[in-house]
Each structure stands twice: as structure tokens, then as C-alpha cells.
C-alpha positions in Angstrom: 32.0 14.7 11.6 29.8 12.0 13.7 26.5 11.0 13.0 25.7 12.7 16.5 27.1 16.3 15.0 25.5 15.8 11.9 22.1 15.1 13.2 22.6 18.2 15.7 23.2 20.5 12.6 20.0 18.9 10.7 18.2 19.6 13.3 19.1 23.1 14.0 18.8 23.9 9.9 15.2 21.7 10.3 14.4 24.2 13.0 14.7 27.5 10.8 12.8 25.6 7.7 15.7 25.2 5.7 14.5 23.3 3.0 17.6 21.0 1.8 17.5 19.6 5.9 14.3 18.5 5.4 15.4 17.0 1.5 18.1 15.2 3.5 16.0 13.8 6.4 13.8 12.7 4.1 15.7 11.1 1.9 17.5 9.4 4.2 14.4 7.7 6.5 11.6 7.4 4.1 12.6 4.2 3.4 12.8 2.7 7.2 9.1 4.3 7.4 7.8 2.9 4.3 8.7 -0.4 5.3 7.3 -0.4 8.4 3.7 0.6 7.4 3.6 -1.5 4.3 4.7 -4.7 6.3 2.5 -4.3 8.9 -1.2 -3.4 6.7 -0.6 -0.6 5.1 0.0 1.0 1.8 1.9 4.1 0.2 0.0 6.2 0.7 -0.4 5.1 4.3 3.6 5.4 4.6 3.5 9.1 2.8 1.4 10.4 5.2 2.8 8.9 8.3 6.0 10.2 7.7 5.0 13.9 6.8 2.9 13.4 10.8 6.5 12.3 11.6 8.7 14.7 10.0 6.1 17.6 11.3 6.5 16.2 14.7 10.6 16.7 14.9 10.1 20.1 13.0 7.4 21.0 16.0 10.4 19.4 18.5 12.7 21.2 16.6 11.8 24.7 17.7 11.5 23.9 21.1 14.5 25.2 23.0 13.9 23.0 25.9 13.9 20.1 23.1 16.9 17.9 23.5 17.7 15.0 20.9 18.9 12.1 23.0 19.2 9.0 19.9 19.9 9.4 16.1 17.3 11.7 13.4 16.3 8.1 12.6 15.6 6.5 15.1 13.5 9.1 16.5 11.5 9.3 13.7 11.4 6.1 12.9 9.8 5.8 16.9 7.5 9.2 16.3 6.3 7.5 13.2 5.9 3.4 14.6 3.9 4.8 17.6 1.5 6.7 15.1 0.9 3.9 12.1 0.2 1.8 15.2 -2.9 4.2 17.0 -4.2 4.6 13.3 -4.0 0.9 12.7 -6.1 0.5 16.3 -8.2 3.1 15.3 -9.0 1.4 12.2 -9.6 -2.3 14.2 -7.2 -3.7 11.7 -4.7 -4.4 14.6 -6.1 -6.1 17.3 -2.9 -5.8 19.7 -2.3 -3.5 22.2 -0.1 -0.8 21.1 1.6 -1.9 24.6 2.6 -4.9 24.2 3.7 -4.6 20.7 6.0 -1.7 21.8 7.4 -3.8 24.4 7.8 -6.9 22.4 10.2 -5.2 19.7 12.1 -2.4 20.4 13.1 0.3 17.8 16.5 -0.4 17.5 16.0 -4.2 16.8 13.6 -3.2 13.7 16.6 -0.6 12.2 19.1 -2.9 12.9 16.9 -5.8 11.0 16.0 -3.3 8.3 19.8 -2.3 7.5 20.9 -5.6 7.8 18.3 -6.8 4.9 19.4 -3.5 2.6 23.3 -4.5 2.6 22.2 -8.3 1.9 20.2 -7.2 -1.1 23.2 -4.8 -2.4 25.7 -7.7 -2.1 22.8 -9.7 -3.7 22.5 -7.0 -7.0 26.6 -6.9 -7.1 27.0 -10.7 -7.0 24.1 -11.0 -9.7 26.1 -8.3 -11.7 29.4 -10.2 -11.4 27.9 -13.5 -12.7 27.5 -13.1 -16.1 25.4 -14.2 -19.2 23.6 -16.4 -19.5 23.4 -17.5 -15.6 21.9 -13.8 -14.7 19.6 -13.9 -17.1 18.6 -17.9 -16.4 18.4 -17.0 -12.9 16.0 -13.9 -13.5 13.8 -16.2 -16.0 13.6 -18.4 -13.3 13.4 -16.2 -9.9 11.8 -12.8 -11.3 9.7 -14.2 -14.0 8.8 -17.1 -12.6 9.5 -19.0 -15.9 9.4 -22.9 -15.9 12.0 -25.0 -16.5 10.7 -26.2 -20.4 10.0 -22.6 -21.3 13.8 -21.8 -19.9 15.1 -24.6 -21.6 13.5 -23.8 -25.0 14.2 -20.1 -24.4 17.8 -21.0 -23.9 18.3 -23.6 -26.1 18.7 -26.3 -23.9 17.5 -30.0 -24.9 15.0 -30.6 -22.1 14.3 -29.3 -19.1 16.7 -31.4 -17.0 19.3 -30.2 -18.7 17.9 -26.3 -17.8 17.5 -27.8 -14.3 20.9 -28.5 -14.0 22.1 -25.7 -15.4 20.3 -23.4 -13.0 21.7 -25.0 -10.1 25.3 -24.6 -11.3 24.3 -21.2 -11.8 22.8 -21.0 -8.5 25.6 -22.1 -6.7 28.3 -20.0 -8.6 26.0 -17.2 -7.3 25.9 -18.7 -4.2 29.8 -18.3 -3.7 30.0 -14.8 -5.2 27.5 -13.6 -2.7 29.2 -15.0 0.0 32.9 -14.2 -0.9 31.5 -10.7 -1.0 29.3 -10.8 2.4 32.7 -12.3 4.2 34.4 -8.9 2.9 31.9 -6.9 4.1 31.5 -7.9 7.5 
């Protein structure tokens, strides 16, 4: 089944209120919406309720018979719900650009395509930090996550100074470096 079929059938089971439709479209956009509003001002809550504007929107659409769905469930929504965070963020004078020119400085599909592109990177990221092993994940994490320095890793670890934890964490670094890559070449 395409997307294109798949999206048709969502939105016809969106259309009667069907319940596990809406589950799905949620689940699957949220997250495009969510990072819009909070990289651009905003917070969850901000993101919650700009998709359920969103998501009420294409139910409205939905109904309409005349209504005819011309791009994917997520771009639309993610286009519904970009053009309304950006009229509540002029409403709120924390944006001071037109809404115009913003909208035709970036188009929809650039932001998806960026957005989607940054998720599989951070998935081969988590795999390649799972393939590593001990103790570079967990000296890479001290460092990175925890923001540890390099004489509490090298006590932590057992190291004899902190040059020796330096050096360390740069083999480690680059042995990441090539997992995450030989991965990201199979991918693509």
C-alpha cells in the first residue's frame, strides 16, 4: 500500500471519528510539531495545543466532501500547524518577522526533510554507541552527557592522570567515529 493510499484511508476513518486514525496521526506527527514550536519559542505545552488546533483542522477538512488532500497527512499538518504557532507567536510580539516572509524563506518540505534527516542520524548515533562497548560508552557519556572532566573521568576510571583519560576518549571517540559512519554509508 503507498503512503498516498494509506493517508486516503486515514483520512476517510479521521472523517467518521474513528478513534485509532486519530491514535495513528498522532503518533506519527507529534513529533515534527513539537519540534517546530519548541525551536522556534515555544514550549510543550505550546506544541500540545498547536497540534490538537492542527489535528481539529484536518478533522474539520476531513468531512468536507469538496475537501481534497493534495500532499502527505504530514505535511499538511505539519503546514496547518507552522502557519498557526507563527500568528500566535505574532500575536504574542515574540516574533517580529512577517509571517510572509518567513513562509517564503523556508518551505515545508525543506523543514520535514531536515527534521527526518536529524532523526535517522541520531538512531545510527544510539546503534553505533550500543555497538561500542564498555568502557568507551560509558567514558563517552561521562564526558558528553554528564559533562564530567577529564580528572574526575580519569579517577572515576582509573586512569593515572587526566592525559591519559584524554587520550583515551579520543580513541574512543574515533572508534565511534567509524562505527557511525560504516553504518550511515549502509543506510544511505
Amino acid at each position: 500500500m503507498s503512503k498516498t493510499e494509506r493517508d486516503q484511508i486515514l483520512l476517510k476513518a479521521l472523517a467518521q471519528n474513528d478513534k485509532e486514525a486519530i491514535q495513528t496521526i498522532y503518533r506519527e506527527n507529534y513529533s515534527l510539531v513539537q519540534h517546530l514550536v519548541i525551536h522556534n519559542n515555544g514550549s510543550e505545552d505550546d506544541a500540545r495545543d498547536v497540534f490538537q488546533e492542527g489535528l481539529i483542522v484536518l478533522f474539520e477538512k476531513s468531512k468536507s466532501e469538496d475537501f481534497e488532500l493534495n500532499c502527505q497527512i504530514r505535511t499538511y499538518i505539519y503546514s496547518v500547524c507552522r502557519r498557526i504557532w507563527l500568528k500566535k507567536l505574532q500575536y504574542l510580539r515574540r516574533f517580529e518577522t512577517q509571517v510572509e516572509m518567513l513562509e517564503e524563506t523556508v518551505s515545508v518540505e525543506d523543514d520535514i526533510e531536515a527534521h527526518d534527516k536529524l532523526n535517522a542520524q541520531y538512531g545510527i548515533m544510539k546503534a553505533a554507541m550500543g555497538k561500542i562497548g564498555e568502557p568507551c560508552k560509558s567514558l563517552l557519556e561521562a564526558f558528553y552527557v554528564h559533562q564530567k572532566s577529564m580528572t574526575e573521568i580519569s579517577s572515576f576510571f582509573g586512569y593515572t592522570n587526566a592525559d591519559n583519560a584524554k587520550t583515551q576518549k579520543y580513541k574512543c571517540l574515533m572508534r565511534l567515529k567509524k562505527l557511525f559512519f560504516a553504518q550511515y554509508k549502509n543506510g544511505n
